[in-house]
C-alpha positions as CSV (number, residue, x, y, z in Angstrom):
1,X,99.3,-31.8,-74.3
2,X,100.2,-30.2,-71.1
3,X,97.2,-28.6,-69.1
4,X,96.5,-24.7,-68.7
5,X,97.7,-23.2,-66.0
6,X,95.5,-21.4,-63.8
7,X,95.5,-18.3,-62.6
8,X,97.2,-18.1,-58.7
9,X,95.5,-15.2,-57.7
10,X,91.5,-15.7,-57.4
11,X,88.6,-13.9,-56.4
12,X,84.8,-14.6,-55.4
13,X,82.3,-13.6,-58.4
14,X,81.6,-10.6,-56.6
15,X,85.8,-9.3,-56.8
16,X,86.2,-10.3,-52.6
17,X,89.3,-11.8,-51.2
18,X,88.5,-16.1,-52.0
19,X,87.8,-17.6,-48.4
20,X,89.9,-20.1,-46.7
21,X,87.9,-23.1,-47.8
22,X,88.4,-21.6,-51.4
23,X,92.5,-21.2,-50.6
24,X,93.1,-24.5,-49.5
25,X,91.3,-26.2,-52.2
26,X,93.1,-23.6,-54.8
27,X,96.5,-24.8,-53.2
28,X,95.5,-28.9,-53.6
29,X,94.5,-27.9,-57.0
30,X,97.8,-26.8,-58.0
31,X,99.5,-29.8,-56.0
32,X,97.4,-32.6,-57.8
33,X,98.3,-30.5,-61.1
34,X,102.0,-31.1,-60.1
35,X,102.1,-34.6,-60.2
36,X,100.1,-35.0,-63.1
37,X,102.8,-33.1,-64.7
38,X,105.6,-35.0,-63.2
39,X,104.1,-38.7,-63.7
40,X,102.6,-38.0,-66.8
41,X,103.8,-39.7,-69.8
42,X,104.9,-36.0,-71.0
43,X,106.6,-35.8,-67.6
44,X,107.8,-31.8,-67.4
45,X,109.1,-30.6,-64.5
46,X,108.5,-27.3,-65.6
47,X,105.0,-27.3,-65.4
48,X,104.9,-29.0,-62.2
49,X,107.6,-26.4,-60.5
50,X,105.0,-23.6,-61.6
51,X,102.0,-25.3,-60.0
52,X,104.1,-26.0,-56.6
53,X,104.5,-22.3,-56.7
54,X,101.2,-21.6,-57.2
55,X,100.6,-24.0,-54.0
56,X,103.2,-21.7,-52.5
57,X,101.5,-18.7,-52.9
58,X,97.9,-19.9,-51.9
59,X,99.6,-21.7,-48.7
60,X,101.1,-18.1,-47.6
61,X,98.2,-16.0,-47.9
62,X,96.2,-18.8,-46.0
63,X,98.7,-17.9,-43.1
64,X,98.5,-14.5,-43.9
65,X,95.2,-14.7,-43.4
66,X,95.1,-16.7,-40.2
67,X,98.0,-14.2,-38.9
68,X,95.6,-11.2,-39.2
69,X,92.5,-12.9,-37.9
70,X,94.9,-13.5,-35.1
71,X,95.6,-10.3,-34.4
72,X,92.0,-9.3,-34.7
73,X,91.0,-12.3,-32.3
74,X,93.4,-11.0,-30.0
75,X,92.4,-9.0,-26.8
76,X,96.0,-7.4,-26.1
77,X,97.9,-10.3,-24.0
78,X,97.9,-12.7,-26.3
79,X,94.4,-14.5,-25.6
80,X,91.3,-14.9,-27.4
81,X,88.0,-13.0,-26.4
82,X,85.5,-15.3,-24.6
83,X,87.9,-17.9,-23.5
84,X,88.5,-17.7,-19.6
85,X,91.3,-19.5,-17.4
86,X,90.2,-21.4,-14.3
């Protein structure tokens, strides 16, 4: 018996955006689910191509999220607030 898939898309119990700790263990989830379903004894590929995609999906709005924060953290010439030069 093949496992459920899960859902790619999470949220917090309170219906926020899951943090990046959440993200990156949501992607490793679906990674470990991938070759379970490739060197299982039920081997199908099919199952394992979904949960890469779901990996896919977490992995892009990590960088999403990291390219926004970014541009937040940014102070308009490409530097970060705080951080001086000598």
């Amino acid at each position: 018996m093949t496992p459920k898939r899960k859902a790619a898309v999470t949220t917090t119990h309170d219906g926020a955006a899951p943090s990046l700790p959440q993200l990156c263990s949501e992607a490793a989830d679906h990674v470990a689910r991938a070759r379970l379903a490739l060197f299982d004894e039920n081997y199908d590929a099919d199952q394992a191509l979904a949960h890469l995609d779901d990996a896919i999906l977490c992995l892009k709005r990590l960088f999403a999220h990291g390219s926004a924060a970014s541009e937040r953290g940014s102070n308009g010439n490409g530097s970060r607030p705080g951080l001086r030069s000598a």
